[in-house]
N, C-alpha and C positions, 0 to 999 in steps of 0.2 A: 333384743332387736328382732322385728322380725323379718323373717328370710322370702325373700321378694323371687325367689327360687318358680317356689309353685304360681305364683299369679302369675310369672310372666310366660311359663307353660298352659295356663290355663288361656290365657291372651293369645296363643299362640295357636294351639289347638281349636278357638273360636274362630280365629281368622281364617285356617284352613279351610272350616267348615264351611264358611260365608265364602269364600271362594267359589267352594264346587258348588255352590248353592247356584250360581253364571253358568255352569258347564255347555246347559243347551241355551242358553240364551242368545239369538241372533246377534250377530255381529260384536260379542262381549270381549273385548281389550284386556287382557289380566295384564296386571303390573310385574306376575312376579315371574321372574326370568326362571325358578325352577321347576317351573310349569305351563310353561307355555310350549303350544302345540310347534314341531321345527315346519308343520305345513300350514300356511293363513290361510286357502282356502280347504274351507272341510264342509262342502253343502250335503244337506239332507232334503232326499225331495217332500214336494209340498202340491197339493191340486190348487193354490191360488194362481192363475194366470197372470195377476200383477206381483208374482214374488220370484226372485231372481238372487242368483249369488254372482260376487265377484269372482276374475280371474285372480291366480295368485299375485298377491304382492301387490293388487289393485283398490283401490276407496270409492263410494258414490262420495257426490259434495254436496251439502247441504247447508241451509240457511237458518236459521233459528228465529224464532219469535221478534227478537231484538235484532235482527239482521247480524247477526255475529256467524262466520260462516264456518263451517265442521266438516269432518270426513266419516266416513262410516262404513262397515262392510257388512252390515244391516240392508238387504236388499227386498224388505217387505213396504212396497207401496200402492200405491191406491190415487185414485183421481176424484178429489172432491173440489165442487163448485167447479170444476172445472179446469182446477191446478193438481199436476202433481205433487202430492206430499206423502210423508210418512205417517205416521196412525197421531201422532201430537200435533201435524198441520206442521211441520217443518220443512220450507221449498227445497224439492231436490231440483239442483243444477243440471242443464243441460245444454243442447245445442237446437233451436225451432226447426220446425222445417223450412223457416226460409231465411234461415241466419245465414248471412255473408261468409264467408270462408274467412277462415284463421277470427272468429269472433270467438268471444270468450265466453266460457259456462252462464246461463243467465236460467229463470222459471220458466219451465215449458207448464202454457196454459193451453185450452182445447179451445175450440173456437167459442164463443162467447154466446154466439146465437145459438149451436148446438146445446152448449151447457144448458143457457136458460129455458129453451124448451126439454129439455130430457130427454134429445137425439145422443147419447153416447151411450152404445151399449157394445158389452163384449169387449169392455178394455184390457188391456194386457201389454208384458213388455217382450221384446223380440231377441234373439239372440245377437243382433247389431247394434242391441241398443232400442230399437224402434218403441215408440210408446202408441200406440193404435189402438183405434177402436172402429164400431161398426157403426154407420147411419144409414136412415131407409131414404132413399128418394124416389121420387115418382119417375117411372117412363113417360116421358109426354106421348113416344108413338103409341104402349099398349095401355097405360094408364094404370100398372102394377108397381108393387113395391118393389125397388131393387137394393141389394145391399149394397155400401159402399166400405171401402175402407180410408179412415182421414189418419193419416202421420201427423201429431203432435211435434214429433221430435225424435230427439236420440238423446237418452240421458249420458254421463259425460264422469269419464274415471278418472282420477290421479293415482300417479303414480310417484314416490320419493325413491332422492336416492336412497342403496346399501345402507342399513346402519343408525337411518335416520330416527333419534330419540323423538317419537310424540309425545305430546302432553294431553293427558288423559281429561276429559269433561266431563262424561256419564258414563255408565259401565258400557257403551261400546259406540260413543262419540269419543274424537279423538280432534288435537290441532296441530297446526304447523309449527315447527319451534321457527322464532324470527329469525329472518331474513332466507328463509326456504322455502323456495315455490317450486311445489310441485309440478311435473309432466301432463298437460291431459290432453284428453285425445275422447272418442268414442270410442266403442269396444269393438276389437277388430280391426283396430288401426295397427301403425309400426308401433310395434314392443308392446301391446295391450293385449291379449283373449278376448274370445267372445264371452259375452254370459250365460251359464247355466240357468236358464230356464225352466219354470216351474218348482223352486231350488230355495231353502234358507239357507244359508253358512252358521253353524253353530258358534262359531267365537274359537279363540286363541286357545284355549285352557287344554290341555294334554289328558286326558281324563285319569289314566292308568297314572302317570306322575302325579297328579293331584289328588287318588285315594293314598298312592305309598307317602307322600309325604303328612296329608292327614293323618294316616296310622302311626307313621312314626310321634307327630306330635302328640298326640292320647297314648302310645306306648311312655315317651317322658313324663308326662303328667301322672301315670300309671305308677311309673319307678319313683317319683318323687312323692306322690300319697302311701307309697308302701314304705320308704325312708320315715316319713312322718309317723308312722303310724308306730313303726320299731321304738323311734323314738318318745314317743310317748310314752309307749309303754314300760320304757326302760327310766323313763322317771316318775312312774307309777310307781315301779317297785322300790328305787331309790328310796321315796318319800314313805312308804310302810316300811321298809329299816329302818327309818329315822326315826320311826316312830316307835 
């Protein structure tokens, strides 16, 4: 029979490996409880002005291809065509600049006119949340260019309770388990942060726990190919006695 010992140390040790392989990856989810970081936010700065990290304990929300909607603490975004999305064109949720109070997360788009002429430059997100950019307009009195700044919006955090078991989608999309609706708010509201700007958040993963436990699996794997190897050789010798 053989002994299912080493495969599942080898299985074991590959997983570890393909874990830290996520370490810096923005906004990456690990599954395994004994490696994961006890702080969710862990940003590293960054010079994109559209790239921001969450407050602890906080999610952007996001909409997917299919309208299916997600959470994320992936805070690298960008403004094409004229919508907020993330680098796959995934709508990040927010609140416009002329949404009604107590309205709910929706796509913040930039003005439509600006888009289609190529008036948005210097976009960036604000530590309120604000999604801005810069457009030129004319003085009518001196007939020079002036800057403007236009407010697209505020993009828009949730927050779960204590506890709360997500279900995993992509390595650092995550969903709501049913019948839980999260808190949200913009950042800077009651019980939210503002956002680290100019900021990625690296992901969950504990790095120091996620080498020691990778070593520890390649030390089993180690012990169990030197076991093997005794034994081989100890029925090497067997079979020249017998012979």
């Amino acid at each position: 029979m053989i002994d299912p010992g080493p495969s599942r140390a080898l299985a074991e040790a590959a997983a570890r490996a393909q874990e830290m392989m996520h370490a810096y990856q923005p906004g990456y989810e690990t599954q395994d409880d004994q490696i994961r970081s006890a702080i969710l936010a862990r940003p590293e700065p960054s010079t994109d002005p559209m790239s921001v990290a969450a407050p602890e304990g906080s999610y952007f929300i996001g909409l997917d291809s299919s309208g299916q909607k997600f959470y994320s603490r992936d805070g690298g975004f960008g403004i094409v065509g004229g919508k907020l999305t993330w680098s796959d064109g995934s709508a990040v949720l927010g609140y416009p600049a002329k949404a009604a109070a107590g309205a709910a997360p929706q796509r913040l788009v930039a003005d439509p006119v600006d888009a289609a002429l190529g008036r948005i430059a210097d976009p960036r997100v604000e530590a309120d949340g604000a999604v801005v950019y810069s457009r030129s307009s004319i003085d009518p009195k001196t007939g020079k260019s002036v800057p403007e700044k236009v407010v697209v919006g505020t993009v828009a955090l949730a927050r779960f309770p204590a506890g709360t078991a997500l279900g995993r989608i992509t390595a650092n999309r995550v969903s709501a388990p049913a019948g839980i609706a999260p808190t949200t708010a913009s950042p800077g509201a009651a019980a939210f942060g503002k956002l680290a700007v100019k900021m990625r958040d690296v992901g969950s993963i504990d790095f120091n726990a996620g080498l020691n436990q990778m070593r520890e699996a390649y030390l089993a794997l180690d012990a169990m190919s030197a076991d093997a190897r005794v034994e081989d050789h100890t029925a090497h010798v067997a079979m020249d006695l017998i012979k």
